[in-house]
C-alpha positions, 0 to 999 in steps of 0.5 A: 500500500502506498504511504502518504501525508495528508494534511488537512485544514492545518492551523499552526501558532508559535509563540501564540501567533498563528503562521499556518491558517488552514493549509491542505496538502497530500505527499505520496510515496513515488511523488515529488512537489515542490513547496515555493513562497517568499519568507514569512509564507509558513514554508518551514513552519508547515516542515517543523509541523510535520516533525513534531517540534514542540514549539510549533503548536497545531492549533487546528486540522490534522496531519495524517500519516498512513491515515492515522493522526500524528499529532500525538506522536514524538518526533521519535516516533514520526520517524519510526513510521516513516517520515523524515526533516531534512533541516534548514539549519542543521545543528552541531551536536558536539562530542556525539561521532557522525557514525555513532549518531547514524548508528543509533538513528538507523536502529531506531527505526528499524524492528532490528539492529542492522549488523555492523558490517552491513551499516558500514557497507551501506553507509560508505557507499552512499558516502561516496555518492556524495562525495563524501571523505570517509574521514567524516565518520570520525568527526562530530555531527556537523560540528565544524562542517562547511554549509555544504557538508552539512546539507550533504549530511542530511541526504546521508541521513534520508540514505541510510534511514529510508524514510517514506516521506521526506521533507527537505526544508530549503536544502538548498539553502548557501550551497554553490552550485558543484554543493547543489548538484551533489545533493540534488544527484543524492536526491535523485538517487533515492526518489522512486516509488518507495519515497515520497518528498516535499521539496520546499525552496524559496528558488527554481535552480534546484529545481534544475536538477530535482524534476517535480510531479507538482509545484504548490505556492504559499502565501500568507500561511496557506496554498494559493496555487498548484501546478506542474512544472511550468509553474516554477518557471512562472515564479521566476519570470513573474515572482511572488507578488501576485499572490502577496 
């Protein structure tokens, strides 16, 4: 059975202001949509929503995985059914090793430990898609990592977690274009029918690389319009405003 997010009506506030007024969206596994709006739309609210972080309160509406409300799970357990985030701002998390983190994260999700040498045969390998040093494996999770190795990083969490649905908050946030085509080649590598992703961006260039199913505009905390492809390049022939 195919997974899929429904998000239906969704009201989200933080810090008791209300950024997401009523917002509908459904993400299927074997999908990709792109999820484009200027700052302040609620772009990364809506991804913090689906995660479960608790400082972005649901207010109203529901998101549904699998046909079951997530809004009661931890972010733990969102994870453990499916569902990925991969940050805009992706933290440092001194003294814990990548390998470590990666280990833990991935037996997590899983009903058993993977063997060890099969989670490093499977972890270098997507390494070096990404054109990743193994060096890497050794340091801390991003403490000291460029913006892209940090972006790299989480395409190797979404690699060796494969989650059903995965959300990419603006991954293309500060990469430079040799930066953006490895992690959108990563991207590619993983979409097919067992992976659904949200794509948001505030730009069409990684959509250069990441060919969308459906391209969805927000405005003023909801979708004001969905479209192919071809609506990306309106955007950028013609911006946002004439949905401010």
């Amino acid at each position: 059975m195919t997974a899929r997010i429904e998000i239906d009506g969704l009201r989200v506030e933080v810090e008791g202001k209300e950024i997401l007024k009523g917002l509908d969206l459904v993400v299927a596994q074997g999908e990709t949509h792109a999820l484009m709006g200027p700052n302040g739309s609620g772009k990364s609210t809506l991804a913090y929503a689906i995660a479960g972080h608790p400082a972005y309160e649901v207010t109203g509406g529901a998101i549904r995985f699998d046909g079951e409300d997530v809004s009661e799970m931890s972010p733990d357990e969102r994870a453990q059914v499916g569902l990925f985030l991969a940050m805009q701002y992706p933290t440092e998390i001194p003294g814990v090793s990548m390998t470590n983190f990666l280990r833990t994260a991935v037996n997590a999700t899983r009903d058993e430990d993977l063997p060890v040498r099969e989670f490093m045969t499977q972890l270098k390998g997507h390494m070096a898609d990404l054109k990743m040093d193994e060096g890497f494996l050794q340091r801390n999770v991003n403490e000291g990592f460029s913006g892209g190795e940090k972006k790299r990083f989480e395409i190797l969490q979404m690699a060796m977690l494969q989650p059903r649905i995965a959300v990419l908050d603006e991954t293309d946030s500060g990469l430079d274009i040799d930066a953006l085509k490895i992690v959108s080649d990563g991207v590619n590598r993983l979409r097919g029918p067992d992976l659904g992703v949200l794509l948001i961006t505030h730009y069409t260039r990684i959509l250069n690389y990441i060919q969308p199913d459906h391209v969805h505009v927000m405005a003023a905390g909801r979708i004001v319009k969905t479209g192919g492809a071809d609506l990306a390049e309106t955007l950028e022939s013609e911006g946002y405003e004439q949905f401010a």
